[in-house]
C-alpha positions in Angstrom: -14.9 -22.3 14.1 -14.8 -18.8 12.4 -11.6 -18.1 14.0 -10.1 -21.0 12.2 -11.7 -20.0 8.8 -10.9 -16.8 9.4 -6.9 -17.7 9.9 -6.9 -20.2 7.1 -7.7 -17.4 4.4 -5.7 -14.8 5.8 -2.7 -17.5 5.3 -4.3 -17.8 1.9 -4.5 -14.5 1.3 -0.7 -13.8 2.5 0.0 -16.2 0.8 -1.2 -14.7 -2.9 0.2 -11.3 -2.6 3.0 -12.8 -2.0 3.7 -15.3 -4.7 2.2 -12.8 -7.5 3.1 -9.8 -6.7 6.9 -10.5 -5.8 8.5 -8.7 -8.5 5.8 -5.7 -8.4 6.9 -5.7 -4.2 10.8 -5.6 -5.1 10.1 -3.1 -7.8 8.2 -0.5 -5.5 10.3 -1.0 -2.7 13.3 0.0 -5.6 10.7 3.3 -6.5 10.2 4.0 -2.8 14.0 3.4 -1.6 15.1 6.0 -4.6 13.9 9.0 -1.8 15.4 7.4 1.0 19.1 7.0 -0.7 18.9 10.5 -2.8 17.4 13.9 -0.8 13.7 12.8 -0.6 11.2 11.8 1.7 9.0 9.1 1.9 5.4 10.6 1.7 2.7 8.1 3.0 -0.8 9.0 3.0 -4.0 6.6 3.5 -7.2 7.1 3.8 -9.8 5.1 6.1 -8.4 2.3 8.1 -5.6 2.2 6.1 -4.4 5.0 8.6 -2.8 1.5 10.5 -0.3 1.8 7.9 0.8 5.2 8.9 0.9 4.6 11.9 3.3 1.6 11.6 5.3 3.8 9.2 5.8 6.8 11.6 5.4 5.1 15.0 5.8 1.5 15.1 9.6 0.0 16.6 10.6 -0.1 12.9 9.6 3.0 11.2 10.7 3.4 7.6 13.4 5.3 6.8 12.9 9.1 5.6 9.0 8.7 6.0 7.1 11.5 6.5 3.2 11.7 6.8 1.7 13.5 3.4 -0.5 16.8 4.0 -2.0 18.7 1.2 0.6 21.6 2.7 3.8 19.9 1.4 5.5 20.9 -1.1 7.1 17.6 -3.0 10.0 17.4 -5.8 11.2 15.0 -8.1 13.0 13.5 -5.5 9.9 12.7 -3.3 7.9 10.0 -3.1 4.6 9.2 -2.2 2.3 5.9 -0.6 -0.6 5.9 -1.3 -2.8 3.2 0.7 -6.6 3.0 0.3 -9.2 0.2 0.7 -10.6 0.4 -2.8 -8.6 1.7 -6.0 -11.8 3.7 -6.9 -11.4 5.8 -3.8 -12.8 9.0 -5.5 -10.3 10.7 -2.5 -7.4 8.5 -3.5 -8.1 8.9 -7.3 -8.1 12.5 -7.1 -4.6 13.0 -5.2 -3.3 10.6 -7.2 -4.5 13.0 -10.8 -2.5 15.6 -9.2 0.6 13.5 -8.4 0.4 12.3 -11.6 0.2 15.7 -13.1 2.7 17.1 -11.0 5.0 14.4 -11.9 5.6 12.7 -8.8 6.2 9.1 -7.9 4.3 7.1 -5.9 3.1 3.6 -5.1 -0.5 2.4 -4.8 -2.2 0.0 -2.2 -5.4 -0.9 -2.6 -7.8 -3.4 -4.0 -8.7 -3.6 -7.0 -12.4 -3.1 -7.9 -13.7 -4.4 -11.0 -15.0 -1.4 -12.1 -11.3 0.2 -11.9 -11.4 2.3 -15.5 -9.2 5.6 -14.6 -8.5 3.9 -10.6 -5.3 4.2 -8.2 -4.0 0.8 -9.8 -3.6 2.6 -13.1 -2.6 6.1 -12.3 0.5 5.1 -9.8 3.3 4.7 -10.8 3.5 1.0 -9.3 0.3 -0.8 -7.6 0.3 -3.6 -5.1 -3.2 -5.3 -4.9 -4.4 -6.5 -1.2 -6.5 -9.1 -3.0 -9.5 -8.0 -0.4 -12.8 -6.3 -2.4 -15.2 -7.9 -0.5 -15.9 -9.8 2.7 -13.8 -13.4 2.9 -16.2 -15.3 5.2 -20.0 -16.3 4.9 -22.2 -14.6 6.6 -25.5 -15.0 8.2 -27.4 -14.3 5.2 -27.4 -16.4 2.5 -24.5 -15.0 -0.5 -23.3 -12.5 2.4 -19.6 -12.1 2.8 -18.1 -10.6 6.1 -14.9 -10.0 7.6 -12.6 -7.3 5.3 -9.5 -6.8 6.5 -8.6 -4.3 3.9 -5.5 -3.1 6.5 -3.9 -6.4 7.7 -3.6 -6.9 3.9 -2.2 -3.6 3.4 0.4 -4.1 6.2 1.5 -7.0 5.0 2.6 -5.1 1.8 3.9 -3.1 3.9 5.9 -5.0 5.9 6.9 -6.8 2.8 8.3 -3.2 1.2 10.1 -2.5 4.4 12.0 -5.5 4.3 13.2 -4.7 1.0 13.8 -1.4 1.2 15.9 -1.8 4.4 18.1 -4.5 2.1 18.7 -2.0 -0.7 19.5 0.5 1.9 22.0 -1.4 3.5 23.7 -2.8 0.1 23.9 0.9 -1.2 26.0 1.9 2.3 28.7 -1.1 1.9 
């Protein structure tokens, strides 16, 4: 029975980043697809669990094109840009490196949800944000007002997924 809760509001849940954040999706696949046709990189760097999306980045049988993992080490230029994917956009981790992007004047994306309590978060510092919709648990639990089951990286690799697509279309339209 929870299996079958559990895949009915991921298909929700797929279903709303999708039809409201299309445009933000096409726009930060435009930001991220900017490095990959001039002479940047691709910076991803997540924090938590959200390390699945490196790893599909870097490693999985379509990795995105002129990705390179972030370390504090590397030294980025206007040409650079950087994803940033964290489970909440209060990340005090995530909030920081994204001050000194900002102040640094480097692009980057966002992926994260968005906590209520988001005053100076990741979804207003970057320059583009894509919401995972997923700040707390989506199933009941065995307590009474619990929530369980947060999964904070399936909704961040669907985003992802959903950049790569477009990304790999603007990168084949700009070589014909």
């Amino acid at each position: 029975m929870m299996i079958k809760m559990f895949t009915t509001q991921l298909s929700g849940l797929f279903k709303r980043i999708s039809e409201k954040q299309e445009f933000e999706i096409e726009d930060a696949a435009r930001l991220l697809a900017q490095a990959a046709v001039g002479q940047g990189s691709i910076y991803i760097k997540a924090f938590g669990e959200m390390e699945a999306v490196t790893a599909e980045a870097l490693y999985g049988a379509e990795p995105l094109p002129s990705v390179k993992k972030f370390d504090e080490s590397a030294v980025l230029t206007e040409a650079d840009r950087v994803l940033m994917v964290t489970r909440f956009s209060t990340d005090d981790e995530a909030v920081g490196l994204a001050e000194r992007l900002a102040a640094d004047g480097v692009s980057f994306i966002g992926i994260s949800g968005v906590a209520a309590e988001s005053d100076g978060g990741l979804d207003k510092l970057a320059d583009l944000h894509l919401d995972t919709k997923v700040i707390k648990g989506m199933l009941p639990g065995e307590e009474i007002g619990e929530r369980v089951c947060m999964p904070t990286s399936m909704a961040a690799l669907y985003i992802y997924f959903a950049l790569g697509f477009v990304i790999r279309e603007m990168l084949e339209e700009y070589e014909d």
